[in-house]
C-alpha positions as CSV (number, residue, x, y, z in Angstrom):
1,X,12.0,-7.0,28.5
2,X,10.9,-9.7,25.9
3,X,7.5,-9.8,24.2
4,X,7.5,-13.7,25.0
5,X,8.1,-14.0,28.8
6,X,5.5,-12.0,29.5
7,X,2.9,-13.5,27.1
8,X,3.7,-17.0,27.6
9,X,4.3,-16.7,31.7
10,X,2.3,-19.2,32.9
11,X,0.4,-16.6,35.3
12,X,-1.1,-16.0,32.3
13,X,-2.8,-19.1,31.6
14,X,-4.8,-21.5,33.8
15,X,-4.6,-25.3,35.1
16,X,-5.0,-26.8,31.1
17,X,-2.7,-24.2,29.5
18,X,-5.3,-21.6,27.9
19,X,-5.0,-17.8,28.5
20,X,-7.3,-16.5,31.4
21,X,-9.7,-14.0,31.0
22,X,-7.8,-10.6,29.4
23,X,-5.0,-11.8,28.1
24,X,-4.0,-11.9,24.8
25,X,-1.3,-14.9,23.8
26,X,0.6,-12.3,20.9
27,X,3.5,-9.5,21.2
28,X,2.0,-6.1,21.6
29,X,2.9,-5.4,17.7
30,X,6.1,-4.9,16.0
31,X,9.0,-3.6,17.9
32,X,10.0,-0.2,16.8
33,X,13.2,0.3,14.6
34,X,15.7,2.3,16.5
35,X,15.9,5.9,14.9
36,X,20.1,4.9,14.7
37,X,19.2,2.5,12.6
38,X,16.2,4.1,10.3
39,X,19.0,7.0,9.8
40,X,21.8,3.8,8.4
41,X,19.3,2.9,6.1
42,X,18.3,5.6,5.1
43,X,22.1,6.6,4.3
44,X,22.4,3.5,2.1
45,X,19.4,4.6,0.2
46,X,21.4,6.0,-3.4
47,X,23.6,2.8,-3.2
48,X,20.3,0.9,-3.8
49,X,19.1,2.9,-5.9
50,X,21.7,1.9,-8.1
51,X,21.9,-1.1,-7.5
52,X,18.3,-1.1,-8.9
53,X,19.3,1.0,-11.9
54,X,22.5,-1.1,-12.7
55,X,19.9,-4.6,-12.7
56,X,17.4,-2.3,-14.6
57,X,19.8,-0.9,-17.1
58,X,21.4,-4.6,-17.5
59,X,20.7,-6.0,-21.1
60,X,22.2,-9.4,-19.9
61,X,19.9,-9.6,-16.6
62,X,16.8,-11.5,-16.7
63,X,13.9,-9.5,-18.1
64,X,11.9,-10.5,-14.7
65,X,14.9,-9.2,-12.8
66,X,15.0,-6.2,-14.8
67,X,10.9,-5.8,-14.6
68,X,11.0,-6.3,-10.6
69,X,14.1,-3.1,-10.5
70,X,11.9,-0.6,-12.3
71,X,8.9,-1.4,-10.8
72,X,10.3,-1.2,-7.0
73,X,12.0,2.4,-8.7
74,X,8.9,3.6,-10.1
75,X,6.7,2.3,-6.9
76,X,9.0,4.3,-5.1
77,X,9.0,7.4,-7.0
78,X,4.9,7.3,-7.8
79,X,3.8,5.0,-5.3
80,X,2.1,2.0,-6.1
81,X,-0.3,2.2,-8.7
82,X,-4.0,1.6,-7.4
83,X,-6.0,-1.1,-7.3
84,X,-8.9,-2.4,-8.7
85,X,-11.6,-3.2,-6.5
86,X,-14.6,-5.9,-7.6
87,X,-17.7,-5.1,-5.8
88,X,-20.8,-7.2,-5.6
89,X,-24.4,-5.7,-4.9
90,X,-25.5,-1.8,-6.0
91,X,-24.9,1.5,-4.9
92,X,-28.1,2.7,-3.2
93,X,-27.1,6.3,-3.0
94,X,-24.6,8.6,-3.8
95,X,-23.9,11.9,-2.9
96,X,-21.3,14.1,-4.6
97,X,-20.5,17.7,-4.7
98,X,-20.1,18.5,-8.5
99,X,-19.4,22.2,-8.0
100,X,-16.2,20.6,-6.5
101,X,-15.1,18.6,-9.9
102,X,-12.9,19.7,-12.7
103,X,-14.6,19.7,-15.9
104,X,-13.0,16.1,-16.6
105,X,-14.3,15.1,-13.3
106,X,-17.7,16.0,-14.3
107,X,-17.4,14.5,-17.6
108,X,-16.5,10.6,-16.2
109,X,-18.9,11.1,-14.0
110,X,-21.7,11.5,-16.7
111,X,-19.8,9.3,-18.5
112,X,-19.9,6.7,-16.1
113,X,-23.9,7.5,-14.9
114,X,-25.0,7.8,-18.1
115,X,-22.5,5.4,-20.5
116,X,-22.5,8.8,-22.9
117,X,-19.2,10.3,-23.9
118,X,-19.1,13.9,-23.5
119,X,-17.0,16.0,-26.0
120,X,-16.6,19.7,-26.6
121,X,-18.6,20.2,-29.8
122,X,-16.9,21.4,-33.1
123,X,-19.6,24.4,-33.0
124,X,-18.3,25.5,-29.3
């Protein structure tokens, strides 16, 4: 049945056209792919990989063209790298395990807490 006959019915709305009480006036999400179709997809997957390669590869592409290819390879093999977040107002508290951190771990974290670098000591 489609999304938009039974959203836009107009049971679902009164005399001057708005919704009535419970109803919400969008789909119910994105329709779900059909697994027949993931699994075509999903078989065309190497030809665009090379497709992304051959652009990448391409001395006579543009060099955005080229950038955009290894990116979308590299996203795909590492996922996307993360993001930087800019926060406003102070950290009251925080609570970390340290017996949990690596020894690297440990050392940002002082690092950052502190704004001392912490190196291993030609003596040690």
């Amino acid at each position: 049945m489609d999304t938009d006959t039974l959203t836009n019915t107009p049971e679902k709305r009164n005399q001057k056209g708005q919704y009535l009480p419970g109803t919400v006036g969008t789909s119910p999400g994105r329709p779900k792919v059909p697994e027949d179709l993931k699994q075509a997809f999903r078989a065309l997957s190497m030809d665009a990989l090379n497709v992304l390669k051959s652009i990448m590869l391409n001395p006579e592409a543009r060099d955005s063209d080229r950038s955009k290819a290894a990116d979308s390879i590299l996203d795909r093999a590492w996922g996307k790298p993360a993001q930087a977040i800019e926060m406003s107002g102070g950290i009251t508290e925080a609570r970390v395990d340290i017996s949990k951190l690596s020894d690297t771990q440990t050392d940002a974290l002082l690092q950052a807490v502190t704004g001392v670098l912490f190196t291993e000591s030609a003596d040690s």
